[in-house]
C-alpha positions as CSV (number, residue, x, y, z in Angstrom):
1,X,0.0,0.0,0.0
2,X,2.8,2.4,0.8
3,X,5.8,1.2,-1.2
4,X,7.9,0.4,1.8
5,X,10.4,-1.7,1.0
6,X,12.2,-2.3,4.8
7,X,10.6,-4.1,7.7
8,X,8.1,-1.6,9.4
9,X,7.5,-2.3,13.0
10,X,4.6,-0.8,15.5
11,X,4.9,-0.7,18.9
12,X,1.5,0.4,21.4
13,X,3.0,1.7,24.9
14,X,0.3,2.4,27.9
15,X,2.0,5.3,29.4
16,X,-0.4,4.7,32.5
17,X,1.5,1.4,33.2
18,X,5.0,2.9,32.8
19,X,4.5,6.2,34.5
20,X,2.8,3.9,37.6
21,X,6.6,2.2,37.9
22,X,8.4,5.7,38.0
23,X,8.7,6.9,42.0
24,X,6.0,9.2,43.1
25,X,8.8,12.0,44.0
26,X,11.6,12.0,42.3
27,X,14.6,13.5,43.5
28,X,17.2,15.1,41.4
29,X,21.0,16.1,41.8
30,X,22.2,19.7,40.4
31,X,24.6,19.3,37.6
32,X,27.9,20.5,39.1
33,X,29.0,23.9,37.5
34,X,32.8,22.5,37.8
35,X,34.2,19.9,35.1
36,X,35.6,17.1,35.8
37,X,38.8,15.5,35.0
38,X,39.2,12.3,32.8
39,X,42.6,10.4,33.5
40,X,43.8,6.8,32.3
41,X,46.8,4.4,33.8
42,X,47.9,1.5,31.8
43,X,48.8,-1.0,34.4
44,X,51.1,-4.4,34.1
45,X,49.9,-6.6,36.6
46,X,49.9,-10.2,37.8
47,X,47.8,-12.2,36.3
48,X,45.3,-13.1,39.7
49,X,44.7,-9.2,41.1
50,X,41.0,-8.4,40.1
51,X,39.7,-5.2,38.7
52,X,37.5,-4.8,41.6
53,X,41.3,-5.1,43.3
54,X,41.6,-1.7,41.5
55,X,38.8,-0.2,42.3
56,X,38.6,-0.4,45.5
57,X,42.0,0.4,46.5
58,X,41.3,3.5,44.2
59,X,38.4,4.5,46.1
60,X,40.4,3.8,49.4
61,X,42.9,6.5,48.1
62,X,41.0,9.0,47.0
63,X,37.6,9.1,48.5
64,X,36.8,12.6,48.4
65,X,37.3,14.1,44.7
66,X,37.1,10.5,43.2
67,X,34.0,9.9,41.3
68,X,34.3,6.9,39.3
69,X,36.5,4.4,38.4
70,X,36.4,2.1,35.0
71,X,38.3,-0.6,33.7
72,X,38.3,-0.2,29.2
73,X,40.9,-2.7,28.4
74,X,42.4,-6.2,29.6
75,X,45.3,-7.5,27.6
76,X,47.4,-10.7,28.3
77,X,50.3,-11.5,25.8
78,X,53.3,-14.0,26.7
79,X,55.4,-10.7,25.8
80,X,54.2,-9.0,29.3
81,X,56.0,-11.4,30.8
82,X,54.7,-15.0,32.5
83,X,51.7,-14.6,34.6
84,X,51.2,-11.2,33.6
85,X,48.7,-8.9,32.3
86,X,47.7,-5.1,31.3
87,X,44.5,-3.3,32.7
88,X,43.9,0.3,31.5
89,X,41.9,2.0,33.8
90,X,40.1,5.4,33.7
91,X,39.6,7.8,36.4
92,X,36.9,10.7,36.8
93,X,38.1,13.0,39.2
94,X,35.8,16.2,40.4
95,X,35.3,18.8,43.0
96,X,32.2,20.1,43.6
97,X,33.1,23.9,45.1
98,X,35.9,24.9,42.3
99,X,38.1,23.7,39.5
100,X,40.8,21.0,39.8
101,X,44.3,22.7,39.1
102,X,46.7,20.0,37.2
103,X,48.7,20.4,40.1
104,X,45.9,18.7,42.0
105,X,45.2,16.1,39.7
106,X,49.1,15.2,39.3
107,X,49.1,14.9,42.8
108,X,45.6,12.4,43.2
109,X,47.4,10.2,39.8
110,X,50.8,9.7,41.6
111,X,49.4,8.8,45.0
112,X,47.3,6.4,42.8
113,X,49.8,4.9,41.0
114,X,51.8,4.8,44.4
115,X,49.4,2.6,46.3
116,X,49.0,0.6,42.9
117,X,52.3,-0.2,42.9
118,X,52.8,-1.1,46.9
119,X,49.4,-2.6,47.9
120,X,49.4,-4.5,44.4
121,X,52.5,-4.9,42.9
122,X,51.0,-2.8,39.9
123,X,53.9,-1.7,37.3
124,X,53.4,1.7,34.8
125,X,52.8,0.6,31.3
């Protein structure tokens, strides 16, 4: 009828239903006016420490202007040595009340890759 010549799909959503799972008062966080800071660490490892290893001793570190901590890459090659292998981990670091100097953030990074390297035997890739 319409000369349509891909799939064509139809969908029929009761709003009442959905809206009824939503919470009667939502509560809402203020975007903060300050950026935040996006900082990566390759990291040579052995082969049994965990990311959630990582994270946590991250968080243990820096607990106040730390806000998240992600893992984006695992890589194991006989080349990183026997029993060894590479996580590359991201780091968003913020504070609410002004902007992060890189003199701050320096500072947070090396105390990071500090306690990597003692609590964890962690190596800089």
């Amino acid at each position: 009828v319409f000369d349509i010549e891909q799939e064509v799909f139809f969908a029929n959503i009761h709003w009442n239903n959905v809206m009824n799972t939503l919470p009667a008062n939502p509560s809402f966080k203020e975007i903060s006016k300050y950026p935040a800071v996006k900082r990566d660490l390759a990291l040579l490892l052995n082969k049994n420490v965990k990311f959630s290893q990582i994270e946590e001793l991250a968080y243990k570190t820096e607990r106040k202007l730390l806000k998240e901590v992600s893992g984006f890459d695992v890589f194991e090659n006989e080349k990183l040595g026997k029993d060894k292998k590479s996580y590359a981990v991201s780091f968003i670091i913020q504070d609410e009340t002004k902007t992060l100097k890189d003199k701050q953030i320096d500072k947070i990074m090396k105390k990071l890759q500090y306690n990597f390297e003692k609590e964890l035997g962690a190596e800089l890739r």
